[in-house]
N, C-alpha and C positions, 0 to 999 in steps of 0.2 A: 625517866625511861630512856633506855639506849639510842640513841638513832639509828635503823635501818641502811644494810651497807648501799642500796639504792635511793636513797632518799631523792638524790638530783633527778632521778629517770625519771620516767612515766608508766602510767598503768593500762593493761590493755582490757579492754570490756569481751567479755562471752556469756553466755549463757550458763549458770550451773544449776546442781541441784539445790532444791530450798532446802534447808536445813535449820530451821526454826526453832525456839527454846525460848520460856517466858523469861529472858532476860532481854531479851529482845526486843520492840514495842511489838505491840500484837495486831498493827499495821501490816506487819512482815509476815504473818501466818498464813498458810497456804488456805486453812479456809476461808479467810477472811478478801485474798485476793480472789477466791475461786468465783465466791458472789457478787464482786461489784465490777467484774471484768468479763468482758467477752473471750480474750485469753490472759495468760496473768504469766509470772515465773521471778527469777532471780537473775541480775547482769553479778559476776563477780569479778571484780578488777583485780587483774594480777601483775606482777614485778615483773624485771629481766629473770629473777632467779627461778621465778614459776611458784613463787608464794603467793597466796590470795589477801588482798589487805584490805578489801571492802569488799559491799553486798549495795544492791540499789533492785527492790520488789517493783516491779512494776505491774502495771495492767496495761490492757487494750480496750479502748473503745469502739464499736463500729457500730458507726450511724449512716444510713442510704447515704452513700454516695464518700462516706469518711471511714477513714483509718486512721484512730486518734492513741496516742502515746498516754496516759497520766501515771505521776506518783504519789503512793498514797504515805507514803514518810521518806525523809531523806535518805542519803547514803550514809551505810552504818560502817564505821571502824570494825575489821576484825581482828581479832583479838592482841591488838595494839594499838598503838596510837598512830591518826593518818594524818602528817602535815597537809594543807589545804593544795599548795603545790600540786602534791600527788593528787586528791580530789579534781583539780581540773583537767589533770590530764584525762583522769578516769573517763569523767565525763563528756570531753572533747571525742574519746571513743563512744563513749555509749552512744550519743549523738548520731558516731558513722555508722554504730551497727545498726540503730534503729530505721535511717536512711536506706539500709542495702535492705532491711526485710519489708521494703514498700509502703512505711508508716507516712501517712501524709501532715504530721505535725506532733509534737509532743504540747500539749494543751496544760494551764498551770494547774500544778499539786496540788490537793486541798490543802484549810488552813493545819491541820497536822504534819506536813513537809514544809519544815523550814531548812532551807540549804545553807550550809558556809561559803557557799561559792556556784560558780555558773558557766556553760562551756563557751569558745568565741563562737560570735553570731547569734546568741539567745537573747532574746527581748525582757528586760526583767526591772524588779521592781522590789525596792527595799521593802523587807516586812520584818516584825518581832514576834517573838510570843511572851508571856512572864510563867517562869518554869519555878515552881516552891519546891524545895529539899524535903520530902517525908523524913528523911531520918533522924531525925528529930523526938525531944518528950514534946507530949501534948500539950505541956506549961510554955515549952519554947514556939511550937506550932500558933499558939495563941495570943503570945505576947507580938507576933506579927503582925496581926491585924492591926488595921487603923483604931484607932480609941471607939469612934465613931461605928465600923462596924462591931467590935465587940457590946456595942451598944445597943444595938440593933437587934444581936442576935437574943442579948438580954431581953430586952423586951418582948420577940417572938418567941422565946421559953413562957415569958408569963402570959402573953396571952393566948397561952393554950394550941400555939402551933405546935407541929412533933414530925419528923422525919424521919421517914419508911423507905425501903425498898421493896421492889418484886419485877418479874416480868408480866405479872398481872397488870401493871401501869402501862406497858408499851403501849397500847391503842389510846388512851388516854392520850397520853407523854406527844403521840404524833400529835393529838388532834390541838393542841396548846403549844407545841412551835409550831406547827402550821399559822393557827390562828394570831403568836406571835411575832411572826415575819409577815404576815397577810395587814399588817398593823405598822408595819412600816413599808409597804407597800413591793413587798416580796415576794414569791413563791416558793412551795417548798416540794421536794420531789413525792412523787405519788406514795400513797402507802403500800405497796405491794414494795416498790424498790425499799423502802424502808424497810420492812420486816424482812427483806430476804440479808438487807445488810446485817441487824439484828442478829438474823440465824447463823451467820458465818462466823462471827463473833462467839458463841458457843459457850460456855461459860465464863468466859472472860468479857461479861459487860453487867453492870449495875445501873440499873435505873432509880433515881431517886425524886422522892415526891415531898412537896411540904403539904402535910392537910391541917386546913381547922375546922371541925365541924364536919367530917365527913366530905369538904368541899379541896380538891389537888390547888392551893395558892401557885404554886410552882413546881418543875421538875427539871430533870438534868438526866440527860444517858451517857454515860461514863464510862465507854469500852478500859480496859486495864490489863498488864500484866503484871513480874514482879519488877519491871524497867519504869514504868510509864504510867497513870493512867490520866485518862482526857476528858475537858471538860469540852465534850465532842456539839453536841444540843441541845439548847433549854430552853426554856421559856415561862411565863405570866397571863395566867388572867389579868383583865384588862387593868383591874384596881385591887392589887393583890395587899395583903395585909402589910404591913408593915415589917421588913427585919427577914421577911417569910424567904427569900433569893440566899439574904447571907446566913442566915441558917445552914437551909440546902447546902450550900458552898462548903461551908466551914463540918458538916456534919460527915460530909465526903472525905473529906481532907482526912479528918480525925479517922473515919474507917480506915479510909487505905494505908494510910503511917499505920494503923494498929495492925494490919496485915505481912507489913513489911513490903509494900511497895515503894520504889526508891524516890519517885518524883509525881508532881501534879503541873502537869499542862495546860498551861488554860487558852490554848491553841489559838492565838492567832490575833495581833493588835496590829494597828497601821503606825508607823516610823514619823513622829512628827506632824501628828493630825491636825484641821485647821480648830481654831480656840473657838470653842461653843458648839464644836459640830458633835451630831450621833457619837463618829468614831472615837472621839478624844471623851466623852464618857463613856464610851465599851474600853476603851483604853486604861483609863481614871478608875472605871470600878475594878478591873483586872488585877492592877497595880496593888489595889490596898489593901487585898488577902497576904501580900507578904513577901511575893514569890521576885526571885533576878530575871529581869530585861533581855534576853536574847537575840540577838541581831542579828540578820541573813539577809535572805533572798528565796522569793519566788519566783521562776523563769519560765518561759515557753519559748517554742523555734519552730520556725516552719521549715518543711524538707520541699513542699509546694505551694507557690506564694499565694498562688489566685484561692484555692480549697481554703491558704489559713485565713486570706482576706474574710473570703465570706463565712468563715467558722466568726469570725471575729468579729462581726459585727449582726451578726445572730446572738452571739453573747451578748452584747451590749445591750440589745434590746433586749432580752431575757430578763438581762438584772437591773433593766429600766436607769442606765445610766452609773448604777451602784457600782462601780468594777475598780480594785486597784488600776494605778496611773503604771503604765512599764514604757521602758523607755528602751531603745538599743540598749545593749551591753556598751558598745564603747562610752556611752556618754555616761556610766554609772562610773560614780569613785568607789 
């Protein structure tokens, strides 16, 4: 692709209209920012020339006493290619704008915002995710897996597991990663904020369930469009059958490639996790569906230091210790 006659400059952040389309992730849809934000919109970063070269959807959080920044997917190229360069200038703006409209911190992205880069002064902290190619045949999609779970999955074919969808499963679906995460000593947000997420999502999310016997082994809610879909929450009864997870997994996979969606996310691994811990098996089982290793960054900044102080260690104790390690930006290579 050509290089842009501005490549060396920088991009300036404003406001524009959302202007949304399922090539898109469906992170970036207006309804989907509408529900999980107090107010939401589009920063578009433009050149000297007054061409717009990226988009970055954000929301707003407001909590007694906060005015909180978050993104719920990174900054998107439009429609060419954005050297990283440009990206930080971007965001070196977005930063001033979000400072001049009163924000009192940008709080980190979920694990669906993985960034190439991070603006000066943001606190941040290597993350991956491993991203599979859909477009692919279903012979190639399969020949990825590890031998192991192709094995796996064999065995929950015969014994009589089988993999459904519906949004008849949501209340289910919450109440098993709840009880999920409440098993590794977690909390998971209320269900009302659940289902209003759900709802803004709109036809663009699958729920999928493994049953035997009448009985949900597992499930998985998988927002999607034709860009992206995610392997957003799932979860297990406590001694779920055997194979029943990589089924689910691999049964998704196969829908959305048969769709024509371009990629599967399985959102979000820790960079070099310690040998034996949780992370490095969420990491290990991620891996061996198939998918390439992605490398970034997730970041937060405070605009005021005492509010991020104690945002920040209300998190902590929230997630009982659980919380990516971030460090200043300078000290990150």
């Amino acid at each position: 692709m050509p290089s842009h006659p501005n490549e060396s400059g920088s991009l300036i952040a404003s406001p524009i209209d959302i202007n949304w389309h399922s090539g898109l992730s469906i992170f970036a849809s207006e309804p989907f920012l509408k529900e999980v934000g107090d107010d939401y919109g589009w920063l578009g970063g433009t050149d000297e020339a007054g061409q717009l070269r990226c988009v970055l959807p954000y929301t707003i959080v407001r909590k007694p006493g906060f005015r909180m920044v978050r993104f719920r997917v990174e900054t998107i190229a439009w429609q060419q290619e954005l050297p990283v360069e440009l990206e930080k200038s971007f965001l070196n703006s977005a930063t001033k704008y979000f400072r001049s409209t009163g924000a009192d911190m940008v709080i980190p992205a979920n694990n669906t915002a993985l960034f190439r880069t991070y603006p000066n002064g943001a606190i941040v902290a290597p993350y991956g995710t491993f991203i599979k190619n859909l477009h692919q045949k279903e012979e190639a999609l399969w020949g990825e897996l590890h031998s192991d779970y192709r094995q796996n999955v064999r065995k929950a074919i015969k014994s009589g597991i089988h993999i459904t969808s519906g949004m008849e499963y949501v209340n289910s679906s919450y109440s098993l990663i709840a009880d999920t995460l409440k098993r590794s000593g977690q909390s998971f947000r209320k269900q009302a904020q659940f289902n209003k997420m759900i709802a803004g999502l709109g036809d663009n999310v699958k729920v999928f369930v493994a049953l035997h016997r009448g009985v949900i082994q597992a499930c998985m809610v998988c927002p999607f469009s034709q860009d992206t879909a995610y392997d957003w929450y799932s979860g297990t009864i406590s001694k779920s059958l055997r194979g029943s997870m990589h089924m689910l997994v691999w049964e998704a996979i196969r829908q959305f490639s048969e769709i024509g969606v371009k990629r599967f996310n399985f959102t979000g691994v820790r960079i070099n996790p310690e040998k034996g811990s949780k992370q490095e098996g969420i990491r290990n089982f991620k891996m061996r569906f198939g998918g390439d290793l992605v490398e970034g960054y997730i970041w937060k900044y405070p605009f005021r230091r005492l509010k991020f102080a104690a945002y920040s260690a209300a998190a902590y104790l929230l997630m009982r210790g659980n919380v990516v390690k971030f460090r200043a930006s300078s000290e990150v290579g």
